[in-house]
C-alpha positions as CSV (number, residue, x, y, z in Angstrom):
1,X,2.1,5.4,16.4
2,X,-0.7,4.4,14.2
3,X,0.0,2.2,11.0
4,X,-3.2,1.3,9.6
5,X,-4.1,3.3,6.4
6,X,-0.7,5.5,6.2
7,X,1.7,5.5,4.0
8,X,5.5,4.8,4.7
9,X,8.6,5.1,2.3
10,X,10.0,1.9,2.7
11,X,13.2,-0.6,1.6
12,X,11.8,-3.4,0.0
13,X,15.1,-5.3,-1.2
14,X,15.6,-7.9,-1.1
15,X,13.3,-8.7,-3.5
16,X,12.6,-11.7,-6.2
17,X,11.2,-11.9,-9.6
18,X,8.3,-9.8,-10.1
19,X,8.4,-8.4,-6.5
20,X,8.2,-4.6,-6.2
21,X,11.8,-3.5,-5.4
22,X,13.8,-1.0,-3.9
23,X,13.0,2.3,-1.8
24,X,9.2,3.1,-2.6
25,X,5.9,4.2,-1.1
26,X,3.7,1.0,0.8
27,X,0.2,1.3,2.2
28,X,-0.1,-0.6,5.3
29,X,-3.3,-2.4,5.7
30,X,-3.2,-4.7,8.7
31,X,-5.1,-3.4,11.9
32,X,-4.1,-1.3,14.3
33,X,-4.9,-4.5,16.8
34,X,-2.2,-6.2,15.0
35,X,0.3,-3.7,14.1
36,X,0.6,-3.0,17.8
37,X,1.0,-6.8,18.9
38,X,3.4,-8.1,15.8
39,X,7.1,-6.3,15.0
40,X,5.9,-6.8,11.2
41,X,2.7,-5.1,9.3
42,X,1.0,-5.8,5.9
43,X,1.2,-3.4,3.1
44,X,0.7,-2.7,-0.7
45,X,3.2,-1.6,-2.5
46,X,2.5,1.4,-4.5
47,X,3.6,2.7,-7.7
48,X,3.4,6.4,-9.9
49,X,0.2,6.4,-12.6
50,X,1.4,7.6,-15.8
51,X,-1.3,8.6,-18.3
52,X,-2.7,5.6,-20.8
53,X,-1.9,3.0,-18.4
54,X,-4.1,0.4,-17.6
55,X,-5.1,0.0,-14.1
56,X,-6.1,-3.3,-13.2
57,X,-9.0,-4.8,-10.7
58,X,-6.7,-5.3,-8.2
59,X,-5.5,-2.3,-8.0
60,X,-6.5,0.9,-7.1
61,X,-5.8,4.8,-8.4
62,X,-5.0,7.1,-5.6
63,X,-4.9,10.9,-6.2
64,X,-2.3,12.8,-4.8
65,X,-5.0,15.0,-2.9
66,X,-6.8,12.2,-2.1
67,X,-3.2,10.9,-0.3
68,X,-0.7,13.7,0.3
69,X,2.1,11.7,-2.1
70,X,3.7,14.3,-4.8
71,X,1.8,12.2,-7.5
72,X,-1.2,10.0,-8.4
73,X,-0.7,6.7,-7.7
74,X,-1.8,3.2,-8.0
75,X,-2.2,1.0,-4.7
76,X,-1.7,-2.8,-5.7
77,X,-3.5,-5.5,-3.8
78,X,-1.2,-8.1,-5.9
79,X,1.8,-7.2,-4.0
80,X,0.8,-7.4,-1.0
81,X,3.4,-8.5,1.8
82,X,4.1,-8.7,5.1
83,X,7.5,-6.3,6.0
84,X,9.2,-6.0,9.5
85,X,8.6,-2.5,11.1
86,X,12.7,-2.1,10.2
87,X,11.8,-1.7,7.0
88,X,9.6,1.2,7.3
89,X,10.7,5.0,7.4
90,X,8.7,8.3,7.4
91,X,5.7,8.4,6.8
92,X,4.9,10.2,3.3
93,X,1.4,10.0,3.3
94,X,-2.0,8.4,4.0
95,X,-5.6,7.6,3.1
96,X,-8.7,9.2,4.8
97,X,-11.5,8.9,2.4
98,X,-13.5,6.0,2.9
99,X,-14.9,5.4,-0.1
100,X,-10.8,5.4,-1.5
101,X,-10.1,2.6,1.5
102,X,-13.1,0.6,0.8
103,X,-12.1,0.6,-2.9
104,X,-9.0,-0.9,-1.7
105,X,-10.4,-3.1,0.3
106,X,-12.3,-4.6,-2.2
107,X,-9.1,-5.1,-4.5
108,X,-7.4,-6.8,-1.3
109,X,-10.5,-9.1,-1.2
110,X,-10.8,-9.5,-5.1
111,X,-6.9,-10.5,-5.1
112,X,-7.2,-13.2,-2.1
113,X,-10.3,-14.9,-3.3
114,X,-11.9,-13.6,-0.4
115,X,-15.3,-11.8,-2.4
């Protein structure tokens, strides 16, 4: 199965603080090199875009036809995480468009200091 750039429905509990919680949508980012070597895989948490909010430079609006999820969406490179396989379930959607994954790319980058 390939990881890289699809889009699971995951449990994210426990979580802490200001830690995205419970059942949601993640992005997983980490190569396909290293999703098929390690039992655990980056990802982004995402969350629903309502109108008037602000979207932030590290993060990222998806469109729901840019995705296949019900709803536009905003992919944040500042909860980022690394999640054990387990934690993933079906897969509810996923990013094709490279000018969407560079985008996101560059809000991983921008996040980790890495520009």
């Amino acid at each position: 199965m390939d990881y890289q750039w699809n889009m699971f429905w995951a449990n994210l509990n426990p979580a802490r603080g200001s830690e995205q919680a419970g059942m949601g949508p993640v992005l997983v980012i980490s190569t396909e090199e290293v999703n098929q070597a390690l039992p655990i895989v980056a990802v982004l948490s995402i969350t629903s875009w309502k109108p008037g909010r602000k979207i932030y430079p590290v993060e990222v609006l998806a469109k729901a036809a840019d995705t296949g999820l019900l709803q536009d969406s905003i992919v944040m490179a500042h909860q980022v995480r690394a999640i054990s396989k387990d934690r993933l379930g079906e897969i509810c959607g996923s990013i094709k468009s490279e000018e969407l994954k560079n985008s996101i790319q560059g809000a991983v980058k921008l996040y980790l200091g890495l520009c």
